[in-house]
C-alpha positions in Angstrom: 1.0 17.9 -64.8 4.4 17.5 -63.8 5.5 15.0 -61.6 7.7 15.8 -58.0 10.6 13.9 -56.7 9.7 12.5 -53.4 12.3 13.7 -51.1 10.7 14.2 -48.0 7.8 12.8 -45.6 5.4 14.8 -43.7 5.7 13.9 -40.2 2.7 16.5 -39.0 -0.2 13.5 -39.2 2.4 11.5 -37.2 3.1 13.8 -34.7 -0.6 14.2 -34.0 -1.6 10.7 -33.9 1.5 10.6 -31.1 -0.1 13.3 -29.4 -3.2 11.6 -29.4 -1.8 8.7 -28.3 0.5 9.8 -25.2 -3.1 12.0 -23.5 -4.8 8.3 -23.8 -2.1 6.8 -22.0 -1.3 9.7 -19.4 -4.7 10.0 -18.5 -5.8 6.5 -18.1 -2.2 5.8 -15.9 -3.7 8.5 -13.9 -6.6 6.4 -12.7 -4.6 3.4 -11.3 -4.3 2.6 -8.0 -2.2 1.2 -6.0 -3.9 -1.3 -4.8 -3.4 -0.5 -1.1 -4.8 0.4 1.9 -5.0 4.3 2.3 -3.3 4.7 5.9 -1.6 8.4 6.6 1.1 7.0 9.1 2.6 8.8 12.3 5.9 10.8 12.0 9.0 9.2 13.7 12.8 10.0 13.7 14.1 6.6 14.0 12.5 4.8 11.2 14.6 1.8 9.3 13.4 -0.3 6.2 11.5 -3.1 6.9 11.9 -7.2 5.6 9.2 -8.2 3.2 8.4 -11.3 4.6 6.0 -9.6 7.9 2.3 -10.2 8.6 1.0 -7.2 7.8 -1.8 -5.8 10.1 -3.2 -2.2 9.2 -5.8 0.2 11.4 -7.3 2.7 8.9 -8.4 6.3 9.9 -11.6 4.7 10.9 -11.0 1.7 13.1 -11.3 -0.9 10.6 -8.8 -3.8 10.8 -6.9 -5.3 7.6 -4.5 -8.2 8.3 -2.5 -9.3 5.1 -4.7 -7.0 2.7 -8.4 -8.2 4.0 -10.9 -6.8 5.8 -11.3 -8.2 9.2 -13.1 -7.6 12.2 -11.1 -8.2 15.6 -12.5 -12.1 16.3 -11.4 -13.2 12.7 -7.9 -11.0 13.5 -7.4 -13.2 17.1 -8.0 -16.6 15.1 -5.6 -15.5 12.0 -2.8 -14.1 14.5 -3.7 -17.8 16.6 -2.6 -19.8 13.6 0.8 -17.9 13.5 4.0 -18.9 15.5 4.8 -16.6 18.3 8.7 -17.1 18.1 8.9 -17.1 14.4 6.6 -14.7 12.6 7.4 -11.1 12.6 4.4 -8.9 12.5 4.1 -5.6 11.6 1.3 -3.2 12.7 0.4 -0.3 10.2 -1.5 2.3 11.9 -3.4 5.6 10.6 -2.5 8.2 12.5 -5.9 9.5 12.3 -7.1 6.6 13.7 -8.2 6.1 17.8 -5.1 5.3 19.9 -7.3 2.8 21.7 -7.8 0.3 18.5 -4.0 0.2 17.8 -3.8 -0.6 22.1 -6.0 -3.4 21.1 -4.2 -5.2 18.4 -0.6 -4.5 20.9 -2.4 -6.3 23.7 -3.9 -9.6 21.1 -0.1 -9.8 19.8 1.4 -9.7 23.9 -0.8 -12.2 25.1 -0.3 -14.6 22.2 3.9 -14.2 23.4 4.7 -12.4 19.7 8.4 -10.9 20.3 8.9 -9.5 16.7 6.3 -7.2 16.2 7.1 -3.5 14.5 5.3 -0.7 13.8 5.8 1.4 10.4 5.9 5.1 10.3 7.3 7.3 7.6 10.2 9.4 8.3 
């Protein structure tokens, strides 16, 4: 038997372990969330970026209130938005547009009474 020179490398095992590989990884990315609350938000011309340091209050499609990421129901939301300062704390109010006109109404009139004056709502462009 004679012996071969080795000159090259077979890269096809490789190449399949790497294909392997990148369909693990593509399809278990595709099952990450976000981590956020799914909220379709109202169309408005006039939109501008946001600062990152609001209070964050959210109305889902179904009515359900979310103030800074947790599930709430509108007592615990007046006693959160009670422990905030009026004057200092900006708030912002992030509301499905699917969602009844009446509940977003309620959380306007919590934040009025309290005396909040920085209070925005997010919409997408």
């Amino acid at each position: 038997m004679k012996l071969r020179k080795f000159d090259q490398i077979n890269v096809l095992p490789f190449i399949d372990i790497m294909l392997v590989l990148l369909v693990i990884v593509l399809s278990s990315a595709s099952f990450v969330s976000k981590g956020t609350i799914p909220v379709k938000l109202p169309e408005a011309e006039g939109t501008t970026e946001t600062p990152l340091k609001m209070t964050r209050i959210v109305i889902d499609a179904k009515g359900r209130l979310y103030f800074e990421g947790k599930r709430v129901e509108f007592g615990e939301l007046k006693r959160a938005v009670s422990r905030l300062d009026p004057k200092k704390s900006p708030i912002l109010i992030k509301s499905d547009a699917r969602s009844q006109f009446q509940n977003f109404v309620k959380v306007i009139d919590l934040l009025k009474r309290r005396g909040f004056e920085k209070v925005s709502i997010e919409t997408k462009r």
